[in-house]
Each structure stands twice: as C-alpha cells, then as structure tokens.
N, C-alpha and C positions, 0 to 999 in steps of 0.2 A: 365386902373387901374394903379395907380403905385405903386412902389417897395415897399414903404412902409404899402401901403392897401393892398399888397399881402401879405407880410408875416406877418402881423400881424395876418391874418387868416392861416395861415399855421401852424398847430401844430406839438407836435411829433407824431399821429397818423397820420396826413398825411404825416410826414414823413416815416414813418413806410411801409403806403401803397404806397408812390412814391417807395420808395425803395425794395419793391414788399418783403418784411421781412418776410410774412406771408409763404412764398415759400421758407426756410433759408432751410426747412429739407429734400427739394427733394434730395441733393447730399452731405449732409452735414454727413449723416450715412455713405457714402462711404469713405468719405475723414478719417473718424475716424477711420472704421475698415481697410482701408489701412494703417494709423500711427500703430495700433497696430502688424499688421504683420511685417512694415519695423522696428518696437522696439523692434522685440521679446517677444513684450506685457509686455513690461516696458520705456516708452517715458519717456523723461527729462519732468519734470514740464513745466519747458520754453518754450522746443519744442512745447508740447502741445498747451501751451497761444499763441505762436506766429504764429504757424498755425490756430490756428480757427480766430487770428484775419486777418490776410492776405487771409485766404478763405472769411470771410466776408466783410472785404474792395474790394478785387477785385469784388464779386456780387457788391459792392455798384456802386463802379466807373465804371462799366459796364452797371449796370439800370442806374443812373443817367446820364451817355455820351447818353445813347440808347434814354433817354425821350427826353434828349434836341434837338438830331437831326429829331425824331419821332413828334414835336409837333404839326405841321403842318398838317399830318398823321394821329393824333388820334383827331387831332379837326377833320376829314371828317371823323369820325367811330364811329358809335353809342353806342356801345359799349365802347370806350376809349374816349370819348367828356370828362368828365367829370373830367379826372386826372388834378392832379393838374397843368400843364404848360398850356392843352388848356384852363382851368377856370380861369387862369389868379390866382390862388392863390402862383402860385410859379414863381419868374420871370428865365428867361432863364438864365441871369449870372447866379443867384444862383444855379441852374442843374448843369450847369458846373463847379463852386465852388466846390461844391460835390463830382464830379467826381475828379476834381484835389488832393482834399483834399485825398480821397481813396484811387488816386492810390499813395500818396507820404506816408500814410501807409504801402501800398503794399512793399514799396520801402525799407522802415525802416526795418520791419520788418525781409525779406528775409535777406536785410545787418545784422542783427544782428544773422542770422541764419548761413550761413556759405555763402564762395565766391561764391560758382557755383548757388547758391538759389540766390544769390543780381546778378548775372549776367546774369543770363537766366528773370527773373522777368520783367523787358522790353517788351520784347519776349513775354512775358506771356499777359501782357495787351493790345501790339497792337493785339494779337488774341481776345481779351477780348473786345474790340472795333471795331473790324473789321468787325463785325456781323452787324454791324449798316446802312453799306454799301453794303455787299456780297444780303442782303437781297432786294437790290434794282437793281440789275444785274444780278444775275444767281440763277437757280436753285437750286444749289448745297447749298446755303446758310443753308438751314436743316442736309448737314452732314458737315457745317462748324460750326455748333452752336454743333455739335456734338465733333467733334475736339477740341474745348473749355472745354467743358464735360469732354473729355479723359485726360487735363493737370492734373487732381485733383490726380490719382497715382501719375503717373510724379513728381510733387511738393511734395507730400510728401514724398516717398521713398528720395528725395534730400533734403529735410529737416532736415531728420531725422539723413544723416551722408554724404551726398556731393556728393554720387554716385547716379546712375541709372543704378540697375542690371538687368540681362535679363528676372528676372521673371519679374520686374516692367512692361517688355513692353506688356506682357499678360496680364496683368490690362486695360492697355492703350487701349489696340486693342478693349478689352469688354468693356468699357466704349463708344469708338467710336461708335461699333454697337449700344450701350444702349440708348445713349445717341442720337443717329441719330434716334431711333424708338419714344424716349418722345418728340422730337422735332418735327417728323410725325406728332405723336398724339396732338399735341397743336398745330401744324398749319391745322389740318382739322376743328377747334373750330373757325379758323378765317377765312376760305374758303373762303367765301362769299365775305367779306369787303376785303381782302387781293386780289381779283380778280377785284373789281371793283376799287383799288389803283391803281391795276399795279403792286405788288407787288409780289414775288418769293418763289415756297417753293415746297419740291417735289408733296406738296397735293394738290397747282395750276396746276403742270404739269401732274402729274398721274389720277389726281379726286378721288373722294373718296375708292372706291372698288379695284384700283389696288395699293393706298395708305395703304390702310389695311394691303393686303397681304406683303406689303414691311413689316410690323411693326411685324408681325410674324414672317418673316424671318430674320429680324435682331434683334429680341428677341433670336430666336434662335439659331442665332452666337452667340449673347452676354453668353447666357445660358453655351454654349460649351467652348465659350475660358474662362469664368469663374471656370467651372469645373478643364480647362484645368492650371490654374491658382492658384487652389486650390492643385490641387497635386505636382506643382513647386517646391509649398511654402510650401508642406507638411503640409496640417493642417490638414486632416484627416474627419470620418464620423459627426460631429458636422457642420461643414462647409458643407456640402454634404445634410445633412438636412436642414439648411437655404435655399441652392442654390432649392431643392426642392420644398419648401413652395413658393418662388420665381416662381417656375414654375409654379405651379398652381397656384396661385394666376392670373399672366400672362396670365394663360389659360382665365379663366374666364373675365377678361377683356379684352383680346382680340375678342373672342366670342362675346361681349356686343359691344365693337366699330366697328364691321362686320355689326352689324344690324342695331344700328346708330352711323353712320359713322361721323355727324358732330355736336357731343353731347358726346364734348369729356372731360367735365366737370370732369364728375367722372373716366375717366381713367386716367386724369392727376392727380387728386388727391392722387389716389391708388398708384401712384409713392412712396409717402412718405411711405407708409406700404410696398411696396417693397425692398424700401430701408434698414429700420429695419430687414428685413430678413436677408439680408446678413450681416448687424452690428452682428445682436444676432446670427446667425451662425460661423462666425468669431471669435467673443471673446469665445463663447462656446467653441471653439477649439483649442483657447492659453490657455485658465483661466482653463478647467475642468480637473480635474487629471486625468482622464481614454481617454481622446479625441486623446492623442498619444499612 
C-alpha cells in the first residue's frame, strides 16, 4: 500500500484512536488537581493552557514513538492487528512525524513556561519513550511506565513557579505506586499475547494471582502517601473524603480483578472515576469555605 492510499484512509478518528485520545482522562484529573494545589487554586490562565497542552503532546509523542516501534508486535497480536500501522492505514514515517511533531510542542511550550520546565523537558520525553524499549528487556518495565506516571506532580508543581518543593516529592512517590498498580492492571489484559512475544511485565513474571496482590499493595502505598500528601499540603477533610471514595472504590475493583485476573477491561477503566475522586476532593478543599 502506499503513502498515499494510507492516509487518504486515515482520518481524524483514526487519529484519535492511534493516539489512544479516548484514554486522555486516566491521569489527566491528576495533573489538574495537582496545578490547583501548587496555585493555591488560582493558576495563571497561561499556566493552565500550557500545561494541558504539553501533558497532551507528551501522551501523543509517546503513543505515536510506542506504535511505530510496536508495529511489527501488534501485527503478531490479535487483539492490536488491526491499528492503524499494522493495516497499513498509517505509514511509519508518518508515526514518527507525529511523535516529532509532539515532542517539539513539549518543547515550546515548557520554554515558554519557565527555564527549569524547558530544561528538565528532554529528561521528560526520553522517559516518555523509553518505555518502548525497557518493555522488551526487563521486568521492571511496569514500574518504569509507572515512573513516567510519577513526572505528572513533578511537571506541574515546576510549572507553576520553577521549583519542586518537598511536598511535590509525596505526590511523586503516590503516583509511582499508583501508577505501577494501573500498569499491573493492563498488562494482565495482555498476558497471554505479551507471553507468546517474549515480551516483559511484572504480570509475565509473577502470573496472575501474585500479580493481584502486588496491585493491592501498591494501592495501598499509594492510598498512604496520598493521605500523607494531603496533610503536607494542608488541604484538609474535603481531600480526606475523595481519598476515601478512592478507597473504596479500589476496594471493589480489586476484589473483581482477584477473581478475574485477566479481564482487566473494567478495572482499567474505573481508573478514570478514580481519578475524578481525587480532582473533586482536592478542589473541594481549595474552593469550599468551611474545608480549612
């Protein structure tokens, strides 16, 4: 097929689903109720625009580099045959155009935010691409896609005024665990195909049942240094009540991925309503008069 018979079929909803858009909201409530904390819950307009666009460019440049090195991968997987690089609807330059394109947003926009944001931002994307590799040599590759997770405090609290203070790194920490259990949770959905690649993740080397218990246990870090996080930053019983609903909710999905373990469809999903938990606990707790 060539370049031209591919993208002429290529629309913006396959763009949309190459660049996995429909997943914007897993981490994107965090990144939000993090800006409000490190603003005082009053962000500059700017700030605002410029981080949601640099959190969405860096997802882009990250799916886009992952598909084009992956396509070979998801043409052997029944399940991913069908995206757009193994169907030949999108050719490989253009993946990588994409990515390029994304990360020189990344780039822009950190420069216009302040120096330590345009000079850490580098930094930022080789983790943001590195995943693409770790995931073909080690295990650990699930709490490196978690470590990528964790930059999103990180980046914003430096956004917002050029530092990174000490409460920031208790975000980071919860994030790490958080972000290492969603990553658990979506590589026991690929088990199977991710075993017969050759392919790394703690859910190929633990299997499924002592996989689980990891996802509990680093829920339940994450839960603790979130707590621990919220009293840093002083925000009070408002915040305390999201982190709660978080819990439970948790619970019950946990529970549900214990018994099937590789039908991890709806626990990933329940992420995005996780994550609203702690947005709408958070602002609850800058915004509501009685919350200090």
């Amino acid at each position: 097929m060539t370049a031209g018979s591919a993208s002429a079929r290529f629309g913006l909803r396959d763009l949309g689903r190459f660049l996995e858009i429909q997943n914007l909201g897993l981490n994107l409530p965090f990144a939000i109720a993090f800006l409000l904390v490190a603003s005082a819950g009053r962000p500059e307009l700017a700030t605002v625009a410029l981080v949601a666009v640099a959190f969405v460019a860096a997802r882009n440049a990250g799916h886009s580099f992952n598909r084009w090195l992956d396509r070979s991968l998801d043409a052997a997987n029944p399940r991913t045959r069908d995206r757009a690089l193994p169907s030949g609807r999108l050719t490989p330059a253009s993946a990588l155009l994409i990515a390029a394109a994304s990360s020189g947003v990344v780039l822009l926009a950190a420069y216009l935010l302040n120096p330590l944001a345009f000079l850490l931002a580098p930094v930022a994307l080789a983790l943001v691409f590195g995943y693409s590799y770790t995931k073909r040599v080690t295990t650990f590759t699930t709490a490196y896609l978690g470590l990528v997770e964790a930059i999103v405090p990180a980046a914003v609290y430096i956004a917002v005024d050029g530092t990174l203070p000490a409460v920031a790194l208790l975000a980071v920490a919860a994030l790490l665990a958080w972000g290492t259990a969603f990553e658990t949770i979506h590589s026991l959905g690929d088990l199977a195909s991710d075993r017969a690649l050759g392919l790394h993740s703690f859910a190929v080397r633990l299997g499924p049942v002592r996989s689980v218990r990891l996802v509990v246990a680093l829920h339940a870090a994450a839960f603790a240094l979130l707590v621990a996080y919220g009293v840093a930053a002083r925000l009070g019983g408002p915040y305390d009540v999201g982190i709660a609903g978080m819990v439970a909710l948790a619970a019950v999905t946990d529970r549900a991925l214990a018994r099937r373990p590789e039908e991890a469809k709806v626990p990933f999903e329940r992420h995005v309503a996780l994550s609203l938990f702690f947005l709408a606990g958070t602002a609850a707790a800058i915004y509501l008069p009685f919350a200090r």
